[in-house]
N, C-alpha and C positions, 0 to 999 in steps of 0.2 A: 619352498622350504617348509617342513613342518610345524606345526604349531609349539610343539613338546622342543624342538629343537629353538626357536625363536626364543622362547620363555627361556632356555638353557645361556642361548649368545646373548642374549640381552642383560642376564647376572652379571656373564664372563665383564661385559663392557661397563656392568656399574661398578663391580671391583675396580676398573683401570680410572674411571669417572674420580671414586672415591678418593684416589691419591693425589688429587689437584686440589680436594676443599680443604687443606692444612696450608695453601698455597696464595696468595696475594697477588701474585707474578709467576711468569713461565716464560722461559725464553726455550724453544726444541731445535736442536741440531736438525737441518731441513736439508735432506738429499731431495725430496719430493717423490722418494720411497715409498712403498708399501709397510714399513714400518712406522717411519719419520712421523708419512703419513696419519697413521691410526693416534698416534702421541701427540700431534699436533689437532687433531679434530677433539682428543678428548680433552685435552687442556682449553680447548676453545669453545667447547659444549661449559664447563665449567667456569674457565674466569673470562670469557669473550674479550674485549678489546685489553686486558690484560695479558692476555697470551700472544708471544711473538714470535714466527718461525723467523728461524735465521740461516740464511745459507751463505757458503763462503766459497768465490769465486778465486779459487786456489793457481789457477795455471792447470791443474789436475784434473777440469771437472770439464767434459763435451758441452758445449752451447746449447744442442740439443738437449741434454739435462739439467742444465740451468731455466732455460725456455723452459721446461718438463715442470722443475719444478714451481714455478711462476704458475704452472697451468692449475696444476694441484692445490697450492696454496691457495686459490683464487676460489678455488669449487669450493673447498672446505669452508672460507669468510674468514679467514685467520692474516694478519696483519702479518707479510712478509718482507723482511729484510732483504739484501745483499749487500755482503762486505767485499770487497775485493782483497787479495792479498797474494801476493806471489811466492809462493812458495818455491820456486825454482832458481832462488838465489841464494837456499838455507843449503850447506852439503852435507848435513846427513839425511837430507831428505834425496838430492842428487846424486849421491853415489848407490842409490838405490840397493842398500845392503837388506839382510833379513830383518832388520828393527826399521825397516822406510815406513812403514804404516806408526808406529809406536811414533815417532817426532811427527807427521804430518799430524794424526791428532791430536798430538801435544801443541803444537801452533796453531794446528787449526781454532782449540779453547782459548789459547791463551789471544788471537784474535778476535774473536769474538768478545770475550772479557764480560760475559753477563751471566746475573748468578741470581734466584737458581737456574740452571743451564740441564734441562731433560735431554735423554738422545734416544734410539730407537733399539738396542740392544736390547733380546731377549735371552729367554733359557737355551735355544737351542746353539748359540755363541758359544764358544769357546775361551775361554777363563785362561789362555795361555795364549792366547793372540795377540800380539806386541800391543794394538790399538786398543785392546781391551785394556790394559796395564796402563796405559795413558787416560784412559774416562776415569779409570777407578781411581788413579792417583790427585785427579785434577779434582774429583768429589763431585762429577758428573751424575745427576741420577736419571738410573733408566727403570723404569714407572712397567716396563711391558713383562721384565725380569722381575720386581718386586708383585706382580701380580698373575704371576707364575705362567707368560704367556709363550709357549713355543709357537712354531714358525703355520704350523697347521691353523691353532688357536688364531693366530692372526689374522688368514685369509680368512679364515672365515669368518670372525667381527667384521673385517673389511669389507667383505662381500654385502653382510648384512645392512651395514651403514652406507652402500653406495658411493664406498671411495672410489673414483678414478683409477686410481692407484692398485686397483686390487689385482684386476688383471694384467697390470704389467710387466715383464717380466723381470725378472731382480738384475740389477747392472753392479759396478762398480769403475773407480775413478780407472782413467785414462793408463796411471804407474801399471794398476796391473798386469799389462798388457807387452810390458817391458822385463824381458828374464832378468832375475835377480842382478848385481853386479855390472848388470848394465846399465851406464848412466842415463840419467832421463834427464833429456834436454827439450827445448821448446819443439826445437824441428821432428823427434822421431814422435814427438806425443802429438802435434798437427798433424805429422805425415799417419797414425791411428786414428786420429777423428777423420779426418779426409777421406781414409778407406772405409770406416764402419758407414761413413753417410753414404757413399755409392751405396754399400750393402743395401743401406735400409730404402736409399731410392729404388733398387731393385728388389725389395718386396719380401725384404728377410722381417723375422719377427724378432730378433734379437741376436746381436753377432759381438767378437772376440777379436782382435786384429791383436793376434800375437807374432813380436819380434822378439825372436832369438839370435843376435850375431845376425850374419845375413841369411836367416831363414825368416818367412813373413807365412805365418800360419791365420788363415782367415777360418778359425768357425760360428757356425750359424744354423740356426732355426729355422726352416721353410715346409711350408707345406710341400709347396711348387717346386720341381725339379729347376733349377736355375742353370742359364747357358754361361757357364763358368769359363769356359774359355773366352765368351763373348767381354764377362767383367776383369777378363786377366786385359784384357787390350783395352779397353775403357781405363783401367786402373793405370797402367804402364804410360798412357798418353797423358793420361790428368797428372798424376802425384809424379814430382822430380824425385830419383832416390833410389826408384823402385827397380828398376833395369839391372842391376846390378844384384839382386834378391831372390834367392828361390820360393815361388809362390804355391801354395800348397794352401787349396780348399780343404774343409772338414764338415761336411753339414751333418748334423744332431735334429733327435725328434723335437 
């Protein structure tokens, strides 16, 4: 990387630096993100064993990125939490309507219950996404938006500071993967993590196990041309459910 460009990302990061020294304590919403991430290293560059990432084991969240973000917290030296909470006994989060994001992060806070509470929204977020409307209301602040960081800005402090996290590619919880008004129950959200790990056994960089009704659309990122008929029959033997499912690959660059 360039000299001129280093001198550049190294400002961007003492602006984000800057918003932790008014701060005593930080507790950061911890996906173990590429966002989460960069919020949780700078708060810990700042108040060190003051700063605590907290992640919350929702029923919503793949094992592999819980483990993920265990892995992250760790690199960084930031004192990591996990709360457990089951969010699949709350029904507006189960009836998975267009507000299911807006209540999960409304309980997700209100589990958590530590204040100040940082999370990882930036500018290039959406100010009209139910989940946004839940941080802003609950008085959540996001440190990467007050220092005007979009999503580019990001990787690239990230990069600079040797997150982990930088190269990974962006996920999100297990709901999404469930069409609107479909309800999410424990079994179709297992029966998604169950498929994405085949995926990622078989050597995808990042994949999608969307259920529609009984339609099961699997995409994914691969270099490798992958023998998809070979994981249609790997799939159908392992996961009970599926037999019954029209299964439809989509691989993306």
């Amino acid at each position: 990387m360039p000299i001129k460009n280093s001198i550049i990302i190294q400002k961007q990061y003492k602006k984000l630096l800057d918003l932790f020294h008014s701060h005593e304590k930080a507790f950061i919403a911890f996906s173990g993100g590429i966002d989460s991430s960069l919020v949780a290293k700078a708060a810990f560059d700042v108040l060190g064993d003051n700063a605590v990432a907290i992640t919350v084991d929702s029923g919503l969240v793949a094992k592999r990125d819980l483990d993920y973000a265990r892995k992250s917290s760790a690199s960084i030296g930031i004192t990591h939490k996990i709360i457990r909470k089951d969010l699949l006994n709350i029904t507006d989060i189960t009836e998975n309507s267009p507000l299911r994001c807006y209540h999960c992060k409304k309980n997700i806070i209100k589990s958590i219950n530590l204040f100040p509470l940082f999370d990882g929204s930036h500018v290039d977020d959406s100010n009209s996404r139910p989940g946004m409307k839940a941080i802003k209301e609950a008085g959540v602040i996001s440190p990467l938006v007050l220092a005007g960081y979009s999503k580019e800005k990001i990787e690239q402090v990230a990069i600079f500071l040797n997150l982990i996290s930088a190269e990974r590619p962006s996920n999100s919880c297990l709901a999404t993967r469930i069409t609107t008004w479909q309800p999410l129950t424990a079994n179709n959200l297992y029966m998604v993590e169950d498929i994405e790990e085949i995926m990622f056994q078989a050597g995808v960089n990042w994949c999608r196990a969307r259920i529609d009704g009984q339609s099961l659309t699997i995409e994914y990122g691969s270099k490798a041309l992958l023998r998809e008929k070979d994981i249609t029959e790997e799939l159908l033997t392992t996961i009970t459910g599926l037999s019954s499912m029209n299964i439809h690959f989509l691989r993306r660059a």
